[in-house]
C-alpha positions as CSV (number, residue, x, y, z in Angstrom):
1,X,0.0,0.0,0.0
2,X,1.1,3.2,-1.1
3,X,1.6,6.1,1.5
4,X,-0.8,8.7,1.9
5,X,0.0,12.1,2.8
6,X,-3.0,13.5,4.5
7,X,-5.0,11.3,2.0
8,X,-3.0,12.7,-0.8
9,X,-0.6,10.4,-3.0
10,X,3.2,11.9,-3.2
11,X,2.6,12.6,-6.9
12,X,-0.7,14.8,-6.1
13,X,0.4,16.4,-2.7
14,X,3.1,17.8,-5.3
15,X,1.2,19.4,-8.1
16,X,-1.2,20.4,-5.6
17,X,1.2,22.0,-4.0
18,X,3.2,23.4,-6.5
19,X,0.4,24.8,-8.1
20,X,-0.5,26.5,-4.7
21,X,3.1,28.1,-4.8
22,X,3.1,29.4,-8.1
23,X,0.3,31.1,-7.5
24,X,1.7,32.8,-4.3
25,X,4.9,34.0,-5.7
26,X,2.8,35.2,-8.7
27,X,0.6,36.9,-6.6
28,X,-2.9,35.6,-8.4
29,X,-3.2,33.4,-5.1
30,X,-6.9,34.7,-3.9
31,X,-6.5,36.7,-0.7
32,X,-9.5,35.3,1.0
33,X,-10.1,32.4,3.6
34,X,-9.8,30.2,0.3
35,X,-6.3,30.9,-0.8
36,X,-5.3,31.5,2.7
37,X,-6.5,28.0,3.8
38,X,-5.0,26.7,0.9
39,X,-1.5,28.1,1.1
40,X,-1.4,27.4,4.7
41,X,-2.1,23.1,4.2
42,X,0.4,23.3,1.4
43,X,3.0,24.6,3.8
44,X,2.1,22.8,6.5
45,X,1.9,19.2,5.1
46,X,5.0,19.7,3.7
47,X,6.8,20.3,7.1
48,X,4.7,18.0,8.8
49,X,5.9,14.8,6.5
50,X,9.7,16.7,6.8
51,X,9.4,16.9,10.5
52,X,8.1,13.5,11.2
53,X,11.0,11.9,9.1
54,X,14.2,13.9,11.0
55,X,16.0,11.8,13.6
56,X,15.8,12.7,17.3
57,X,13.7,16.0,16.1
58,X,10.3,13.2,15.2
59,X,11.2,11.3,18.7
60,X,12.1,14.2,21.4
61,X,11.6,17.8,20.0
62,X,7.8,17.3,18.9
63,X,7.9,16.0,15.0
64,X,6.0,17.4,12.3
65,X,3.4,19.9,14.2
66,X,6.9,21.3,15.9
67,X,8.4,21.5,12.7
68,X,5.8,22.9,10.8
69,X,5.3,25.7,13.5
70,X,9.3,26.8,13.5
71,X,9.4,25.9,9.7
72,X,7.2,28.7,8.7
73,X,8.2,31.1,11.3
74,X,12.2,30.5,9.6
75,X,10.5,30.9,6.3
76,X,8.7,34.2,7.1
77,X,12.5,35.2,9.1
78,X,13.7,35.1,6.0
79,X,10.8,36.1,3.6
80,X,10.3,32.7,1.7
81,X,6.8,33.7,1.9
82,X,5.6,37.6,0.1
83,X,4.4,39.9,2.6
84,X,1.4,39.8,1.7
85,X,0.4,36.0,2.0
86,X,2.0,36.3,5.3
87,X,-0.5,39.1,6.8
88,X,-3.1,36.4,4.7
89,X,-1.9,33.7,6.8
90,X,-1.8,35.9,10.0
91,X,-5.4,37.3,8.9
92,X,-6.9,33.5,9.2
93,X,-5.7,32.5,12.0
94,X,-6.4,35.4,14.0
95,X,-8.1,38.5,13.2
96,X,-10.7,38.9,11.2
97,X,-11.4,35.6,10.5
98,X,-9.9,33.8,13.6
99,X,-9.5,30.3,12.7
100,X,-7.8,29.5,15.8
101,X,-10.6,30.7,18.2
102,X,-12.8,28.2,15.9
103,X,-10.5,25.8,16.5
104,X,-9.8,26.0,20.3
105,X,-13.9,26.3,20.6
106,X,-14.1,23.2,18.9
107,X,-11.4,21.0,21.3
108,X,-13.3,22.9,24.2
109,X,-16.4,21.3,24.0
110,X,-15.4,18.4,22.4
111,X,-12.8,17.0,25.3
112,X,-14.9,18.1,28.1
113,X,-18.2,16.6,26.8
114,X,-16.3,13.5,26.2
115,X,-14.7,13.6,29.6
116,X,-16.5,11.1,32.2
117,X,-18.2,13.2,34.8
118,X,-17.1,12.2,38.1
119,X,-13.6,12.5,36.0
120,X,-14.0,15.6,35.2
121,X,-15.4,16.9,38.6
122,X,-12.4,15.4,40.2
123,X,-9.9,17.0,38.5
124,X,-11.1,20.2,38.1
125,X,-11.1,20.5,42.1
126,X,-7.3,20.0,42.1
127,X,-6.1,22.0,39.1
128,X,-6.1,25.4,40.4
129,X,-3.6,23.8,43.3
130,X,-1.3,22.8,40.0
131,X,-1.3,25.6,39.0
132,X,-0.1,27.6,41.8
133,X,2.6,24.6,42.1
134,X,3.9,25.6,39.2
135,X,4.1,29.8,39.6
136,X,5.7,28.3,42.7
137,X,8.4,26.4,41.0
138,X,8.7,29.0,38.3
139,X,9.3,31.7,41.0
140,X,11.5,29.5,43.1
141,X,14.1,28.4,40.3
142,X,13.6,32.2,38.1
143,X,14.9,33.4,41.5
144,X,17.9,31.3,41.8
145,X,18.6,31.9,38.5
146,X,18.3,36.0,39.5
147,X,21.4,35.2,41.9
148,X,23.4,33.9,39.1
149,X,22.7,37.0,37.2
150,X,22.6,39.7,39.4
151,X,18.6,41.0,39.1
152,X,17.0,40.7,42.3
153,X,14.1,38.5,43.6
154,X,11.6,41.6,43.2
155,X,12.7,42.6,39.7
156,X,12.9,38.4,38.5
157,X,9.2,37.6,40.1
158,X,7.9,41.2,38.6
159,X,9.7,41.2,34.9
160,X,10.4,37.4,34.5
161,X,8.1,34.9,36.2
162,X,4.9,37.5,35.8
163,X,5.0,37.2,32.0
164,X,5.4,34.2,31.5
165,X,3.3,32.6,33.5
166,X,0.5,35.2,32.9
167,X,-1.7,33.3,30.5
168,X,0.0,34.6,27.2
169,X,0.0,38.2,25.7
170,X,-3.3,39.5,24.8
171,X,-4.5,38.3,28.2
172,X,-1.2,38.2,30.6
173,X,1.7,40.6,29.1
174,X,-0.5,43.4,28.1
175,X,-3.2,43.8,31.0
176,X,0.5,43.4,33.6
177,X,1.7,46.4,31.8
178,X,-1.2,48.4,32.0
179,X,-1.6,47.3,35.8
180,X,2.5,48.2,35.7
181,X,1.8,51.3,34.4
182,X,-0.9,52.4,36.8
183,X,1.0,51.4,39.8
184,X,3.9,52.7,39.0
185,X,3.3,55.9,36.9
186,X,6.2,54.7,34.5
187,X,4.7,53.9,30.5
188,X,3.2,50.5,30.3
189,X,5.5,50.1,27.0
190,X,8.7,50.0,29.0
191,X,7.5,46.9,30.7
192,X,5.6,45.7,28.1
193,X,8.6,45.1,25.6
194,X,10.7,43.4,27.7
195,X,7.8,41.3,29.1
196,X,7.0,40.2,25.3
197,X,10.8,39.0,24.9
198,X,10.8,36.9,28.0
199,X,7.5,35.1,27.0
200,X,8.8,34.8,23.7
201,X,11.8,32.6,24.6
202,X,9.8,30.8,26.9
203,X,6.9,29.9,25.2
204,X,9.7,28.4,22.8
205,X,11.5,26.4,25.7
206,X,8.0,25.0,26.8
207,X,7.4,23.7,23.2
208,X,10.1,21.7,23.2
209,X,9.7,20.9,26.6
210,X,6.3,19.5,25.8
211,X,7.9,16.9,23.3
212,X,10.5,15.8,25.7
213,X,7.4,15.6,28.3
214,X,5.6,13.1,25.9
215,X,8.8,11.0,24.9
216,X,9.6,10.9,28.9
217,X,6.1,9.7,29.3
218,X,6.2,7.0,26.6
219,X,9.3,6.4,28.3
220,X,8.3,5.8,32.0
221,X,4.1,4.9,31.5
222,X,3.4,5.2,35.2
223,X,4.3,9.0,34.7
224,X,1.4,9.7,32.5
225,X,-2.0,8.2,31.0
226,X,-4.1,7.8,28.2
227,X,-3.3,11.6,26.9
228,X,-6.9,12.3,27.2
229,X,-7.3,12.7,31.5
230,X,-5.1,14.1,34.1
231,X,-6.5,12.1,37.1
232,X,-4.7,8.5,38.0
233,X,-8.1,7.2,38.7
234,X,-8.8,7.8,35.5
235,X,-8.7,4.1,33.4
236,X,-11.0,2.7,36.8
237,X,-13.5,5.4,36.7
238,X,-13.8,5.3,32.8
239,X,-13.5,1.6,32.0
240,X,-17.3,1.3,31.0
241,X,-17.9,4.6,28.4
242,X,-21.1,5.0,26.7
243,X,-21.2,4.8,23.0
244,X,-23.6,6.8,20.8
245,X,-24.0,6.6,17.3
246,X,-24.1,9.6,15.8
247,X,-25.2,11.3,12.5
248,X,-24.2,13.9,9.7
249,X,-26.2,16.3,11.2
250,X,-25.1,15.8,15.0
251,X,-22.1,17.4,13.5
252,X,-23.9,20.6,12.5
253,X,-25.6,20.7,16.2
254,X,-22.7,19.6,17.9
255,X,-20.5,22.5,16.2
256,X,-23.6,25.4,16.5
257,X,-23.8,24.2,20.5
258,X,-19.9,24.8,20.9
259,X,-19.9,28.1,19.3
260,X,-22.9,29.4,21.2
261,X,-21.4,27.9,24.7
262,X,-18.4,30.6,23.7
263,X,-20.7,33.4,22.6
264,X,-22.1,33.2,26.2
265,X,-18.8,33.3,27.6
266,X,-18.4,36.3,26.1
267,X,-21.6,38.0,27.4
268,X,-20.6,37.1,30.6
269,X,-16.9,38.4,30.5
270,X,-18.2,41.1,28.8
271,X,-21.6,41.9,30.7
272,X,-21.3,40.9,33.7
273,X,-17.5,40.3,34.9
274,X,-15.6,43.1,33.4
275,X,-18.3,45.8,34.8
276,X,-17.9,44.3,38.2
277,X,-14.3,43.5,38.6
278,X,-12.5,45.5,35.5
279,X,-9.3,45.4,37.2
280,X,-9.1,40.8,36.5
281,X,-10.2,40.9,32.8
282,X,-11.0,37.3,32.5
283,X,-11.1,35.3,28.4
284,X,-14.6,34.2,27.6
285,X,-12.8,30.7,27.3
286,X,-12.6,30.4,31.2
287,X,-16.4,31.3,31.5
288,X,-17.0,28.9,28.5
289,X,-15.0,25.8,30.2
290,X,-17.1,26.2,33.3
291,X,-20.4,26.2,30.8
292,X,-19.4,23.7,29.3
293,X,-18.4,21.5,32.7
294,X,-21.3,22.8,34.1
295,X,-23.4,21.1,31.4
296,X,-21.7,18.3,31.0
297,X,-21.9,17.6,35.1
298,X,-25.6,17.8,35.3
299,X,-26.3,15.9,32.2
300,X,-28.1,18.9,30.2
301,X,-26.9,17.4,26.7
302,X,-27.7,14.4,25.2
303,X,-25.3,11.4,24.8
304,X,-26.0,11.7,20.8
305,X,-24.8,15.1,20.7
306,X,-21.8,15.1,23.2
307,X,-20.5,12.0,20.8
308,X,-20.9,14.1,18.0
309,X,-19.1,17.1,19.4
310,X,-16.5,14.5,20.5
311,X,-15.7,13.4,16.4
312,X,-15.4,16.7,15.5
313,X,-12.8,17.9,18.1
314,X,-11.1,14.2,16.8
315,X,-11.3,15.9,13.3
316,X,-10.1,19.1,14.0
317,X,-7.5,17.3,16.2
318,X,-5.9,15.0,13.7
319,X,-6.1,17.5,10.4
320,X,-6.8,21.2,11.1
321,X,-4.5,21.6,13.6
322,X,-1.6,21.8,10.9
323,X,-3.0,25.1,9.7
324,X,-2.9,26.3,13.6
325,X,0.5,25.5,13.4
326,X,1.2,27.1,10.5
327,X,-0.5,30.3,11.4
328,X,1.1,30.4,15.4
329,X,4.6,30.0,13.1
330,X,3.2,32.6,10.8
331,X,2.9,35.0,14.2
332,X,6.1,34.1,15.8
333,X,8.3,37.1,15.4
334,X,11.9,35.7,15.1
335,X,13.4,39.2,15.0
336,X,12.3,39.9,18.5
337,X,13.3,36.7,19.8
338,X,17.2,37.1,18.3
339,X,16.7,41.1,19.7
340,X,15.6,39.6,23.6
341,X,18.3,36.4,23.5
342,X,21.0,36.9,25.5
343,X,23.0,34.8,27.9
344,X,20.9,36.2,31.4
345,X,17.5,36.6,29.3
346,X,18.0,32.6,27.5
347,X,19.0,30.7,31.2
348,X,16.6,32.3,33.5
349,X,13.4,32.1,30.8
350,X,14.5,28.2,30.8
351,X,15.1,27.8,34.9
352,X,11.3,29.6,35.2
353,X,9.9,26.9,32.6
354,X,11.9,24.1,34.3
355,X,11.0,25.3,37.4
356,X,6.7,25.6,36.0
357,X,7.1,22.1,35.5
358,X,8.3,20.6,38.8
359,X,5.9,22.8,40.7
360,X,2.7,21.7,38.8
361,X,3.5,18.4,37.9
362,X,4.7,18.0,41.9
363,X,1.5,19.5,43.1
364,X,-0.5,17.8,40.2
365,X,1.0,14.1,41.5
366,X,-0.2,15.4,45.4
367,X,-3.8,15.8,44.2
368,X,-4.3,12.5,42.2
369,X,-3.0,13.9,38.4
370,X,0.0,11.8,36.4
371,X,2.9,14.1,36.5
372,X,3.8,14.5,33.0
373,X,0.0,15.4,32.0
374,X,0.0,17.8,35.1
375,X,3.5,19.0,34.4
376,X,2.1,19.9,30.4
377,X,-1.0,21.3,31.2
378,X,-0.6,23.4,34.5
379,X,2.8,24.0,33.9
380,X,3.4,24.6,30.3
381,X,0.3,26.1,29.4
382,X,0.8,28.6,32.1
383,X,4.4,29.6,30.4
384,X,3.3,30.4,27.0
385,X,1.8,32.7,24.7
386,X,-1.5,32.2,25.8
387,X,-4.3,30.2,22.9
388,X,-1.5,29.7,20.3
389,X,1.4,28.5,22.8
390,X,-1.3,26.0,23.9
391,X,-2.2,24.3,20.7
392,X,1.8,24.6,19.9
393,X,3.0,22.9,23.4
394,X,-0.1,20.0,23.5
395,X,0.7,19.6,19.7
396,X,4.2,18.6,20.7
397,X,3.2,16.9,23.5
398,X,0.6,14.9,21.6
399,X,-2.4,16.1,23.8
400,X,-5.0,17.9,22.3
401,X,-7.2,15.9,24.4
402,X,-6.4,18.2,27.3
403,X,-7.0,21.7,25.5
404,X,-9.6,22.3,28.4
405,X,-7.1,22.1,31.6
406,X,-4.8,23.9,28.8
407,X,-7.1,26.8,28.4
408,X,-7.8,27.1,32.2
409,X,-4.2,27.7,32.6
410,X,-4.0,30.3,30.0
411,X,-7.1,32.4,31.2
412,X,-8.8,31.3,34.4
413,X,-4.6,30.7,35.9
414,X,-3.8,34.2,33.9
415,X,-6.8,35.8,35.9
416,X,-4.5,34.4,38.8
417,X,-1.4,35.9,38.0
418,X,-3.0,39.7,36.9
419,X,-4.6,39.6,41.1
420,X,-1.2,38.7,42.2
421,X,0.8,41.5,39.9
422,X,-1.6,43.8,41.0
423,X,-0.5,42.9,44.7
424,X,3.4,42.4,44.0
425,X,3.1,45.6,41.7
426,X,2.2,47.7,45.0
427,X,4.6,46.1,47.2
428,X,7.8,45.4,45.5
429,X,7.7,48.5,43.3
């Protein structure tokens, strides 16, 4: 049997492609979701099948989904791609048509409506104490490696373990710098541009990390699970799932249920939190998850329908994630990261990811979780760039499964770190 590259033969990935790329550098390429989608598979296929076939990168560093995501962030470094196509590319993923927030709504309601529910009520009650296990370690090991270096434990907790543990830019970096700024009286830019460096190099380290995480698991089973649960308990409480059988159109509901769980996320956040507590903006993905759990906890959706939303998050899993990939790559600005790396800057943003992964997968182990999934999840997804560092770390990792406990690190654990900058801001400062 031949083998099939996303279904595609070799001879027709490569005309497809190739016809894709002339009509890039050409510039007749339509700049709509349609050529963008397009251009984006044809990249990312292509550096998926490279990446999967390079030794030691396909076993420790993450494979293809890594490869694709630094691949096209080396190709638009060095401008591979025209300008253009690459704003394209940004333009799908993000803003206006925001591809990944489909993407992560998708995996949302997907992996906690497939979760079991005593499961998921379990772990949920011990992730926040993961979480905090890992700013723990992050602090603890950033401020040894402050010694080394010479910046104090004030300055290392404020302008290195803050950022990068602070649930990503949009919703850490950028509100701690507007907090900074308010505190202090000093222009939220000043601390916002060397907040984006730090996260930067981190939110590299805990990619990679996240592939060394999965090859350590595959490596030492009693470390880690199924990649779908956090909880130890897990294979006894789930050994007798439910099975539904679902049709074409369960898809259509499943998909219209997810995006309307988010769009009342976002009439809370918006409605209802921000009015009350403006200082803690919170992402309409936290308020979603807890919908979502909520739901799922009482039984309020029917087994047909929380299958259904289960295949598609499988889908989107398995074959749309590679244009994530592309597009977080696509985003990754390589000329701030060489601008932010130096000697001080590249050790301590690796001790504070080190140290976010002792601390939560520690803590995670205490409260019943397997210590890699803990370690990924908690740890990780606390020191990255928020939506797209999660998809790029539980990509390398190989657990999508888990983009729910992902996305509570990013925003609800973000949330976390803003009350406690707002705190440290007034004390150390």
């Amino acid at each position: 049997m031949k083998k099939k590259y996303f279904g595609l033969n070799l001879p027709m990935l490569l005309v497809l492609s190739a016809i894709v790329f002339i009509a890039t550098y050409l510039g007749v390429l339509s700049k709509d979701l349609a050529g963008g989608v397009a251009l984006m598979f044809a990249i990312g296929i292509i550096l998926y099948e490279i990446g999967e076939r390079i030794p030691i990168w396909n076993t420790y560093i993450g494979g293809g989904l890594v490869f694709a995501f630094l691949g096209t962030a080396i190709l638009v470094f060095y401008n591979f791609i025209p300008e253009d196509y690459v704003e394209l590319i940004k333009s799908v993923n993000s803003k206006p048509m925001g591809l990944l927030n489909f993407f992560i709504i998708m995996l949302i309601t997907g992996s906690l409506l497939g979760l079991d529910r005593q499961l998921m009520l379990k772990s949920f009650a011990g992730y926040i104490p993961a979480i905090l296990g890992g700013v723990l370690g992050a602090s603890i090991l950033g401020i040894l490696g402050g010694f080394i270096f010479g910046v104090s434990p004030a300055d290392t907790v404020l302008k290195y373990v803050l950022p990068v543990m602070g649930g990503g830019n949009g919703a850490g970096a950028v509100p701690l710098s507007q907090i900074y700024q308010r505190v202090t009286g000093d222009d939220a830019a000043n601390y916002y541009g060397f907040a984006i460096s730090i996260l930067t190099i981190a939110n590299i380290f805990a990619i990679i990390a996240g592939g060394i995480l999965n090859r350590i698991g595959e490596s030492n089973p009693k470390l880690t699970g199924d990649k779908k649960t956090l909880m130890r308990s897990a294979p006894e409480i789930g050994k007798e799932e439910e099975k539904f059988t679902t049709q074409i159109k369960d898809y259509a509901g499943a998909i219209l249920m997810g995006l309307t769980f988010y769009q009342l996320g976002n009439l809370i956040a918006d409605k209802i939190w921000d009015p009350l507590v403006p200082s803690v903006p919170i992402h309409p993905f936290a308020f979603m998850i807890i919908l979502v759990a909520f739901a799922n906890g009482f039984g309020i959706i029917p087994g047909q329908l929380r299958q259904a939303a289960k295949e598609v998050q499988t889908f989107f899993t398995k074959n749309i994630v590679i244009l994530i990939m592309v597009g977080v790559g696509a985003e990754t600005d390589l000329f701030e990261l060489r601008a932010a790396i130096t000697l001080g800057n590249v050790v301590m943003a690796l001790l504070i990811v080190i140290g976010a992964i002792i601390g939560s997968g520690l803590i995670g182990h205490l409260v019943g979780f397997f210590f890699v999934d803990s370690a990924i999840t908690a740890g990780l997804c606390m020191a990255n760039r928020g939506g797209s560092g999660d998809l790029a770390v539980l990509g390398a990792a190989d657990r999508m499964d888990l983009i729910s406990y992902a996305q509570l690190s990013s925003r609800l654990g973000g949330g976390i770190i803003l009350v406690i900058g707002s705190i440290l801001f007034g004390t150390l400062m």
